[in-house]
N, C-alpha and C positions, 0 to 999 in steps of 0.2 A: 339891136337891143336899145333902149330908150335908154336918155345917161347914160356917165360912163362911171358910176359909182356902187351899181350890183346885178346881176343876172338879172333876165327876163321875170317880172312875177308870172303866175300862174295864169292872171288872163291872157297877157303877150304870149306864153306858150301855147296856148290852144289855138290862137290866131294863125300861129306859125307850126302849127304840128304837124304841116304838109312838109316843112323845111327840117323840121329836128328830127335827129336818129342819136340814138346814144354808139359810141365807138366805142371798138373795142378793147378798148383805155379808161372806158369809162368816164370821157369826155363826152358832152353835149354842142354838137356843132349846130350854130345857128349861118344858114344860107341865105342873103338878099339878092339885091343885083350885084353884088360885089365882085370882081373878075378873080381875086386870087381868092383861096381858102386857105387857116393854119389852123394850129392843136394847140391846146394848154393843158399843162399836167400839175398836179398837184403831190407833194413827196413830203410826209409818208401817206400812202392813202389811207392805210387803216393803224392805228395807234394807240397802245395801251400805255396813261397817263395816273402815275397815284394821286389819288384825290387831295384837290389844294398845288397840286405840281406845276410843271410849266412845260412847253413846248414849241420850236421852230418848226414853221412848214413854210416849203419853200415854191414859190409858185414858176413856170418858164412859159414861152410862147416860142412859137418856130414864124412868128408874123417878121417878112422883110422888112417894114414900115419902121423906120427907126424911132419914130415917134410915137409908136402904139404907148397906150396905156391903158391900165388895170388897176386891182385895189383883192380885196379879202372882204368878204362880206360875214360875219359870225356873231355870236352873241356874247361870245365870251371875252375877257378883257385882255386888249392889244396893248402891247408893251411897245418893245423898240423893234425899227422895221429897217429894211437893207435892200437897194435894187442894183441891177446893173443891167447891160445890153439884153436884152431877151429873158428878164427874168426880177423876181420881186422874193423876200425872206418876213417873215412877218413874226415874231416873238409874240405866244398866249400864256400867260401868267396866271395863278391863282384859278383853276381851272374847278369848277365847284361841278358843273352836269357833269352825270353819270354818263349821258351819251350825246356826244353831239358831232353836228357835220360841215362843218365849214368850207366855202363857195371859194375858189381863184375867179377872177374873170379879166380878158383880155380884148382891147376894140382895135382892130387892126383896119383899116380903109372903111369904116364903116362897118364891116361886121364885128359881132361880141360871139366869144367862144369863154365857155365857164368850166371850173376839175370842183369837182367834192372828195374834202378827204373824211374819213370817218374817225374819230376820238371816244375813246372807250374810258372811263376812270374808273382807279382799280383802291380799295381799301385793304392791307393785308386784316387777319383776323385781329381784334381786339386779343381778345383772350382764347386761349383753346385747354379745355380745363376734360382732363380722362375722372370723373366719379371716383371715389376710391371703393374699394371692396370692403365688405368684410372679413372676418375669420368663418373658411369654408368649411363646411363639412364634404366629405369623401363622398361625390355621387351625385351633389344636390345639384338644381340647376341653378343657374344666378347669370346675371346679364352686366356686360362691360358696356357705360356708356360714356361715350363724347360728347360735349357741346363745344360747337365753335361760335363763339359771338359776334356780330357787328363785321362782317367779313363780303366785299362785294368787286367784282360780281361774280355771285353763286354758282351761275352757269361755268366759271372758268377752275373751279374748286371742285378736289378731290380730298375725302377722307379713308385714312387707311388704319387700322388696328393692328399690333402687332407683339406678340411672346415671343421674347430674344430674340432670335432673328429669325422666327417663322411671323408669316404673315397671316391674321387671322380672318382680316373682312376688310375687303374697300368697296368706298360707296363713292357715286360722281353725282352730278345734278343739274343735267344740261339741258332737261326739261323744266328747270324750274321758272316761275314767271319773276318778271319784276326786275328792275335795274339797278336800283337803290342796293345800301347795306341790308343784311339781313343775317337772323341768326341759326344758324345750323346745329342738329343732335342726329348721332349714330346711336344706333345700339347694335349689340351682338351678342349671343347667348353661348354661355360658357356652361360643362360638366368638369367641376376639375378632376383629378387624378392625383395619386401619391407624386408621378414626377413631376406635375405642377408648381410641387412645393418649391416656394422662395425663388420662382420664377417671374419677369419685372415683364409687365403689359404697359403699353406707351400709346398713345395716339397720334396720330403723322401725318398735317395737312400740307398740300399741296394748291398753290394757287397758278395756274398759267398765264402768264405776261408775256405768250408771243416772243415778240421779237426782244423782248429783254430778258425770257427764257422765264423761269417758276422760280415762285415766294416756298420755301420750305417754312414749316412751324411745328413744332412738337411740343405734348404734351409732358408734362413731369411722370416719369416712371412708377408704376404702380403697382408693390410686391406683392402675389398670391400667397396667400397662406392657407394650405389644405388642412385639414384634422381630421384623427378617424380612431374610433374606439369601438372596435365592430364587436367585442364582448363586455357579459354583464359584470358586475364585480361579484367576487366571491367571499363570502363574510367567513374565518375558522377561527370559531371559538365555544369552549364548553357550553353546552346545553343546559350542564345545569351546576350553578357557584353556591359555595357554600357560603352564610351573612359571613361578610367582612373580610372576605378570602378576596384577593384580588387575583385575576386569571386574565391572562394576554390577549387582547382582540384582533384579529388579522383582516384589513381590506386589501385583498388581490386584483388586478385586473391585469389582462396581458394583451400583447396585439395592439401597445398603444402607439401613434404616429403624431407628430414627425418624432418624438422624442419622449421617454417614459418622465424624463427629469420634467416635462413639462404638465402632468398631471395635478390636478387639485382634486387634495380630498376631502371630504367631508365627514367625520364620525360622530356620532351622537350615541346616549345609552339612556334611556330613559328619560328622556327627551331632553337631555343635557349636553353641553360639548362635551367631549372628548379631547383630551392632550396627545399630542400620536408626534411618532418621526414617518417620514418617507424613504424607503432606500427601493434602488430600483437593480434592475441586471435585464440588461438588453432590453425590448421593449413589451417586460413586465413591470410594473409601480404594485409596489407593497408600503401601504400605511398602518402601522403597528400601534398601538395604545393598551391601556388596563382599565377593563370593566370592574366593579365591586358593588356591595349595594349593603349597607347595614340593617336593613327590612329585609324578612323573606316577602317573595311575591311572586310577578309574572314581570316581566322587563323586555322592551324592545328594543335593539341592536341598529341602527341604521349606516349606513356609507354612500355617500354620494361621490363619484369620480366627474371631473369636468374636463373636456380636451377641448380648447377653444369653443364653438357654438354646440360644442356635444357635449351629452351630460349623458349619465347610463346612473342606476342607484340599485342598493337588494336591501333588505331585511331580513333579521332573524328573529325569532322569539328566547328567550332566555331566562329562566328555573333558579330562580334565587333561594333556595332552601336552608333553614337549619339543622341540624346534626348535632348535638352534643354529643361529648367523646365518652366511651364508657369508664365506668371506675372497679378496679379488681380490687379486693381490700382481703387481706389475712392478718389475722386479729391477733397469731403469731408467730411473725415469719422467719423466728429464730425461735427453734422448741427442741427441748428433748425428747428422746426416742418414749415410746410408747406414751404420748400426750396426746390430747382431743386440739386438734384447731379447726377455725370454723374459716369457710372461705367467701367472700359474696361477689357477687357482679349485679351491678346495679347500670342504670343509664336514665338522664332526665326527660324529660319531651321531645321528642323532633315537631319539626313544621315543612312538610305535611307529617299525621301521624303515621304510625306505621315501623316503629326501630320495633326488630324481634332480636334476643339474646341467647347466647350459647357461653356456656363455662364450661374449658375444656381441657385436659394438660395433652403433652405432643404426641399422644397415643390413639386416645378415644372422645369423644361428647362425652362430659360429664351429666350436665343438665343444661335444657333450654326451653325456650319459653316466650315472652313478650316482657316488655317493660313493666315495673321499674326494676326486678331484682327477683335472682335468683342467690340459694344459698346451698352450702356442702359443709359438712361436719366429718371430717377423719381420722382418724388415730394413726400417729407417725410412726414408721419404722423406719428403720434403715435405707431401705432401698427407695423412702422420699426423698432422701437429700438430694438434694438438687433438682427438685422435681420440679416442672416451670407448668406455670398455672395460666391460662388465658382467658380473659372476658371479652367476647366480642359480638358488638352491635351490626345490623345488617337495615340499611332502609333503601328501599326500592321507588324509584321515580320511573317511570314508562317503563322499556326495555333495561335500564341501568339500573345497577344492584352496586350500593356504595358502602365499604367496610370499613370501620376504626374497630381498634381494640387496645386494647390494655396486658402487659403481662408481669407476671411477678413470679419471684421462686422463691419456696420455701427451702430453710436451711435445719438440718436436723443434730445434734449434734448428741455423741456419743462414745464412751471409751473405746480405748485400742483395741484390739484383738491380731490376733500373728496367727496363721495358720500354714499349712504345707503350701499354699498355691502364691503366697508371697513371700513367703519363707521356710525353703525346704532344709527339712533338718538335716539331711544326708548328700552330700556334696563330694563327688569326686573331681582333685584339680589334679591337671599335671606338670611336675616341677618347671619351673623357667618357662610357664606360660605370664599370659596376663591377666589377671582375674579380677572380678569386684565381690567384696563380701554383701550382696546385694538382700536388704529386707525391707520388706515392703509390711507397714504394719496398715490396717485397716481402720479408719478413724476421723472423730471432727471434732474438733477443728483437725490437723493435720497433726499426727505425734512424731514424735521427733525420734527417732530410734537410733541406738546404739548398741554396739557387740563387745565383748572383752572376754580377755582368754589372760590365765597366769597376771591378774592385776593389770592387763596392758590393754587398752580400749581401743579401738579397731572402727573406721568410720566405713558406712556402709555405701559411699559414693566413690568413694577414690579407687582406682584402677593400681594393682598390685603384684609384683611380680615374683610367683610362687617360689617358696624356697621351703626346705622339706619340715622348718620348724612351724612352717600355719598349721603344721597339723595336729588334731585336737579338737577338744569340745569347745565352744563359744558360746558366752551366753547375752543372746539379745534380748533385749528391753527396749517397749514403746512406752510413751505417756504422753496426755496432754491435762485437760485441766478436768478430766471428768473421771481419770483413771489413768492405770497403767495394766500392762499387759509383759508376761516373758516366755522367752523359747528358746529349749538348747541347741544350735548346730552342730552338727561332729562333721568337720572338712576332712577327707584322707585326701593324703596329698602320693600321688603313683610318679614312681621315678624307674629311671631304666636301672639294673644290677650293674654294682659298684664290688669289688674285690681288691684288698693291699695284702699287703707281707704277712700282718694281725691274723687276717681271715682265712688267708691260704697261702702259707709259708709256701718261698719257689725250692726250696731244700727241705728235704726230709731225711731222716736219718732212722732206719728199721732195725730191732733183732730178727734175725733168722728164728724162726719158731715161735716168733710171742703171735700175739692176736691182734690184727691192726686194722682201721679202716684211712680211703684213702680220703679225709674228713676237709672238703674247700666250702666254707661257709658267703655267701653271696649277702653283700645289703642291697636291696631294693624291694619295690610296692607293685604291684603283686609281688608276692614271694618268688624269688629264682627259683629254677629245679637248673640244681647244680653237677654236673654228671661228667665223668672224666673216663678218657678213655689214651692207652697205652698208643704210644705211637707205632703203628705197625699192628696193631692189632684192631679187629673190629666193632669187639663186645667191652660195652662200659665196665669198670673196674667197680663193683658192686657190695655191699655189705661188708661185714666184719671177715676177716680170712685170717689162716695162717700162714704168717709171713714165709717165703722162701726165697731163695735167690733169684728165681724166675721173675721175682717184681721188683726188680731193679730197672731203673729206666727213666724215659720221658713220660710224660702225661702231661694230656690237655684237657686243662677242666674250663666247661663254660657255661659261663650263668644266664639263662635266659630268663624274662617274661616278654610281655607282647609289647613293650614301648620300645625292646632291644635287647643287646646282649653287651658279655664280655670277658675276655679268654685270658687264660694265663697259664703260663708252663713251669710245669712243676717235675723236679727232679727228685728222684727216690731213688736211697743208698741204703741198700739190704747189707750188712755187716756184721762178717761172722768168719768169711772167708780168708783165710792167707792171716787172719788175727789171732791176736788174744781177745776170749770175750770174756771176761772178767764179771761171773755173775754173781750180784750181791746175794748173798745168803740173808735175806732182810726178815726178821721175825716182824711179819707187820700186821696185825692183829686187825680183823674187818677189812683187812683191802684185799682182793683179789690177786692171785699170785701174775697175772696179768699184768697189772696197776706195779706192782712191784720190778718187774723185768724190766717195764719200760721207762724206769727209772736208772736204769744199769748206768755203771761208770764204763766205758769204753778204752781200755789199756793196749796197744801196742805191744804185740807181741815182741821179747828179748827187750825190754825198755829194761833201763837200769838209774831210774828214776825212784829214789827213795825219799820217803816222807811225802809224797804228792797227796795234795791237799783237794778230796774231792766234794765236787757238790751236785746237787740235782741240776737238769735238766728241761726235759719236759713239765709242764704246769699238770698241775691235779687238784679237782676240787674235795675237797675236805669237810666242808658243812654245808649245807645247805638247809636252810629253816625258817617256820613260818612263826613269830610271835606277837601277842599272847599265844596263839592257838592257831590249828591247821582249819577250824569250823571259826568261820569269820561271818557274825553278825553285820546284816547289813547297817551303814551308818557310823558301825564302829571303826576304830584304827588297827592299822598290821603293820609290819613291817617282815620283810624277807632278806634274811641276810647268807649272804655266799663267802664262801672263805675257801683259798686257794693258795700251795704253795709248790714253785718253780724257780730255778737261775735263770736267766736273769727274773727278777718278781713278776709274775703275770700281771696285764691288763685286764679290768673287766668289764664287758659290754652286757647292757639288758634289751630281752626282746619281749617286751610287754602289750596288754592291752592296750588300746589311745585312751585317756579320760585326764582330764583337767587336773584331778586330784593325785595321781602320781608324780613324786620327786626321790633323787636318789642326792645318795651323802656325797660327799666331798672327795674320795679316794673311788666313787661309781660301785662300792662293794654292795652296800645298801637299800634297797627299796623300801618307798614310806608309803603309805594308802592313806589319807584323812578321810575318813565319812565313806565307808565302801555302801558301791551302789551298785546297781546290773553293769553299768559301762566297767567296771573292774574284773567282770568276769572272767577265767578264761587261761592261758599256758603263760607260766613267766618262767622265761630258759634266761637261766647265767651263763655266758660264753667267755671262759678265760684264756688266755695267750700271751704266748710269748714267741720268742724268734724261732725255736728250735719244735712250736708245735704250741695246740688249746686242747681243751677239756672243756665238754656243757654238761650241765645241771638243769632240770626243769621242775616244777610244782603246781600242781592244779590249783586254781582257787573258786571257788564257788558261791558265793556269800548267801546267805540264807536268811528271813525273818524266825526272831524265835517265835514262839508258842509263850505265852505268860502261863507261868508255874501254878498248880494250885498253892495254896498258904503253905507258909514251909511249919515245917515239925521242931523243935529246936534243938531237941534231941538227934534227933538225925542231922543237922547242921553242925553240930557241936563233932557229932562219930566223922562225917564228909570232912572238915577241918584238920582233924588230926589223919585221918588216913592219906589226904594231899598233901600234908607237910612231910610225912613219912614218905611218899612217893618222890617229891618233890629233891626229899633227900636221899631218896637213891638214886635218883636219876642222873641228878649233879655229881654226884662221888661217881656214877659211871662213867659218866661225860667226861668231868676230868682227866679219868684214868684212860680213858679209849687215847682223849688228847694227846696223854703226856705222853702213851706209849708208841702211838701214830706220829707222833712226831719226834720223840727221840728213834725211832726207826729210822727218821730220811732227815732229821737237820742235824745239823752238827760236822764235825772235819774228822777227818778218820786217818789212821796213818797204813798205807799201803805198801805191803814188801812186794818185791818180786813174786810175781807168783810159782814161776819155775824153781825157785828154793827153795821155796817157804814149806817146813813140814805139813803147814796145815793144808796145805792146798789138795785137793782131792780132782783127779783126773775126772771131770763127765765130756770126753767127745772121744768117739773111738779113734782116732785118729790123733790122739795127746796135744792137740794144737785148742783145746778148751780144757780152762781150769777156774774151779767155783774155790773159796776164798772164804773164811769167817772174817764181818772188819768185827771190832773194838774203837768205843767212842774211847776217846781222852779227852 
């Protein structure tokens, strides 16, 4: 090699190309006459340098020659250097080629032996920048790119693409030309997917530096966002509003992704916004607002929904119509019965035309027709009250038929009136229920009804618990302010048969041979049938008999009707036997020799009781009479008076007709009649008693209208006068006398001897154990 300050140039090699071979080191041996050969190596041969860097390479020789010497031959700038025995270090600084090769060389006895090492400089990327996305829609295509900038060398650079930690695309570039920096772009083409969503894409370069191993670089993370609104929206809202009516408008859509809350909507109504809220459930969005329009017309609806780069919209058309409401009018909606009112239905224009009219009450069509106005003319009765009237308009848009109306009721107003089916006149209660004196009067305004009986007023709501004096006539009365109205009730009140001591003495006390019945009178409603029968025997004890010793005994008399009964034991003392019967020889003028016996004093046979002081017994009625007269003008007054005398004084009980107008006197002897009418018709029995036995009396009464007289005669009024005071006076001079001498017969005190010494005494019983007796009053 010429000099020893750098390898052979290029002509010296061809000179010597017979001599150079490259070894397999990569050493170039140059061969002269020289008797030994060595190697020189160069370390590192091949070396990746970042650009601007530095680097030692160290050169050796195997030359024995202790004196060889060598050098570095390169272009790039040599810093500080280092040698020892067999070997030289050379420091390259600030290393700016991209690629370069720097020479060792060694001159050992005359020959040069040169090492090439190779030097590569490396630039990591400036920047590595992943594009951003936009907001995807569900399906579209779209493309993830990279750029890597200012990055060399290319050849040693890999780019990779990656979604979390799936790998989507790498690209390498080892055929690319050129040594310098240079700038690199990826792309890859992406379909997203709902699970796309908010999934991060990153770019991921790789640089190979050999022996100093790979430059990593990534790009800033890049979140997907998918959207997907695969249906249209749905607009629900009336087809057709009436002016100024405001009706709720509804934007649906469903199926939205990633999230319903992330919907935008858009309403509009006539080409104006819309105020609306949003509420969502699951991934449906509903936007709600109110349409209205104070013009009728024709009105368009819109809704736009937006999901990131998706938009979906609908329309509807919408019927803004007028309607006016119809009007009912009654010209008297408060009227008395048989009045003319007139009724109308009218209604103003619609928009569109078209309202038809019907006036109708809840029964039938009265009349119909088209706008503006129909009319009816009626005459009220009763059964309008409350009759409810209806106007109603009808107007039809397409298929839709839309109705108002109007209603009104007439009020009819009219006196009471009481009839049987609200107030029945005949009423049966039974004692010790609960009852309502219930009357319903018919009428309007509403009458106010009440009942009263004996001055004592009786409300017709209250609930009442029968006792046997409700019974009687009642008289009700309705009124309001147009009238009144009255009606009699007759309540009978039915009780089960009641019997005491009064009505069916438990002792009895008989003559042998008088005439007797065995008389148990029953109170209750229905009437008892009161029927006694002997104990031991099977056949009731019946009609008037003559008494004998055989009807001595027990008897059970009992009183039936259909609500119950009730029994009592009655003892009967036939006496005659083992006695004295001491029979009054009574001059009783008009009374039956019957009536007489059973008035007998009852003397103990062998008594020697002198002066005993007798008195009657059993009761016996004595008058019984109807005054003025037995022929009782209806309207007029009577009174019936009963007179009775017994020891102890008889009681007296009446069983009369029911009627309002009956009252009896103060000692119950008396019956008065004020104003007789039909209800006075009918049997009035006097029932007197006492302990030892009663007596009844009965009188028909009949009440009659008279006949008006023709003109009287005055002459014959003058003869009529004097012939009724002549009557009149004998009747009373009889009366009296019947009195005095019917009653000095049985009242008074008598003194009574023995009958067994008494001359006057006169034997009537074959058997001398009966003896009849004249008394003498004192």
């Amino acid at each position: 090699c010429p000099g020893t300050s750098g390898c052979p140039d290029p002509g010296v090699l061809r000179h010597l190309g017979a001599l150079l071979r490259l070894s397999t080191t990569g050493a170039f041996a140059i061969s002269g006459a020289a008797e030994q050969s060595f190697n020189v190596s160069l370390w590192p041969e091949d070396s990746v340098v970042e650009h601007g860097g530095s680097i030692w390479l160290n050169c050796s020789h195997t030359c024995r020659d202790p004196s060889a010497r060598g050098g570095l031959e390169t272009s790039l700038t040599k810093a500080q250097n280092k040698s020892g025995p067999g070997w030289m270090a050379q420091e390259l600084v600030d290393i700016q080629e991209w690629v370069s090769a720097p020479q060792c060389y060694f001159n050992c006895y005359g020959n040069v032996t040169c090492a090439v090492a190779h030097i590569t400089t490396y630039r990591p990327p400036e920047w590595v920048v992943l594009e951003p996305l936009p907001e995807m829609e569900l399906g579209q295509v779209y493309n993830l790119t990279c750029r890597v900038l200012n990055v060399a060398p290319v050849t040693h650079l890999s780019v990779t693409l990656r979604q979390g930690g799936r790998t989507l695309h790498t690209e390498t570039f080892q055929n690319h030309t050129g040594t310098g920096p240079d700038d690199v772009t990826v792309t890859h083409e992406i379909i997203p997917q709902r699970r796309d969503h908010g999934q991060e894409v990153t770019c991921h370069t790789a640089l190979d530096l050999r022996l100093q191993g790979q430059f990593f670089q990534n790009s800033p993370a890049v979140e997907l966002r998918v959207f997907d609104l695969p249906e249209e929206p749905q607009l629900l809202t009336s087809l057709y509003i009436e002016v100024g009516t405001r009706a709720p408008a509804r934007c649906r859509v469903a199926g939205v992704f990633p999230s319903a809350g992330e919907a935008r909507f858009t309403l509009s109504f006539g080409g104006e916004s819309l105020n609306f809220t949003v509420a969502t459930s699951g991934d449906t969005a509903t936007a709600q607002g109110e349409v209205w329009s104070q013009f009728p017309g024709q009105r368009e609806l819109n809704c736009t929904v937006t999901m990131g780069p998706v938009s979906r919209s609908a329309g509807q058309s919408v019927r803004i119509y007028r309607f006016p409401q119809p009007v009912l009018q009654i010209d008297q909606p408060q009227a008395l019965v048989n009045r003319n009112v007139s009724v109308t239905c009218s209604a103003p224009a619609s928009q569109p035309p078209g309202t038809t009219l019907q006036l109708r009450d809840s029964e039938r069509t009265l009349a119909s027709g088209p706008q503006p106005r129909l009319q009816l003319t009626l005459t009220t009765h009763k059964g309008d009250n409350g009759r409810q009237f209806t106007c109603e308009g009808n107007l039809t848009l397409g298929s839709h038929s839309l109705v108002k109306n109007m209603s009104a009721q007439l009020i009819v107003l009219y006196q009471p009136t009481l009839d049987e089916s609200g107030c029945p006149s005949h009423r049966t209660w039974l004692e010790g229920t609960l009852q309502q004196l219930a009357c319903e009067a018919d009428g309007n305004p509403t009458p106010e009804v009440s009942c009263s009986k004996d001055s004592q007023v009786y409300g017709t709501s209250g609930v009442q618990n029968v006792t046997r004096g409700h019974a009687g006539i009642y008289r009700c009365s309705a009124a309001n302010a147009h009238g009144t109205a009255g009606r009699n009730v007759t309540i009978h009140v039915e009780y089960k048969p009641t019997m005491d001591e009064s009505s069916c003495p438990s002792t009895q006390a008989w003559l042998k041979g008088t005439l007797h019945t065995l008389a148990c009178e029953a109170d209750g409603i229905p009437v008892p049938r009161v029927p006694c029968t002997k104990e031991g025997a099977a056949d009731e004890f019946g009609g008037e008999r003559n008494v004998s010793r055989n009807d001595s005994g027990t008897y059970h008399c009992t009183a039936t009707n259909r609500l119950g009964s009730m029994s009592r034991r009655v003892t009967v003392q036939v006496e005659c036997e083992s006695r004295l019967c001491a029979s009054l020889a009574l001059r009783c003028p008009g009374l039956a020799h019957s009536a007489c016996n059973s008035q007998a004093v009852l003397l103990s046979k062998g008594s020697s009781e002198r002066g005993r002081m007798v008195q009657w017994l059993e009761p016996i009625i004595l008058l019984l009479a109807v005054s003025p007269s037995d022929t009782v003008p209806r309207g007029t007054n009577f009174n019936i008076s009963c007179r009775a005398e017994g020891s102890p004084a008889p009681a007296y009980r009446w069983t009369v007709p029911p009627a309002p107008n009956v009252h009896c006197s103060a000692d119950n002897s008396t019956v008065s009649v004020a104003g007789a009418d039909r209800h006075n018709r009918g049997i009035y029995i006097c029932r007197v008693s006492n302990a030892h036995g009663q007596h009844l009396g009965q009188v028909r009464i009949q009440p009659h209208l008279r006949v008006p007289a023709p003109p009287p005669d005055h002459r014959l009024i003058i003869a009529a006068l004097i012939a009724g005071a002549a009557v009149l006076l004998l009747g009373g001079t009889a009366g009296l006398v019947y009195y005095l001498k019917s009653t000095a017969c049985r009242k008074g005190e008598y003194n009574v001897q023995d009958a067994e010494s008494s001359s006057k005494a006169t034997c009537l019983g074959p058997d001398s154990a009966v003896y009849g007796i004249q008394l003498t009053q004192t």
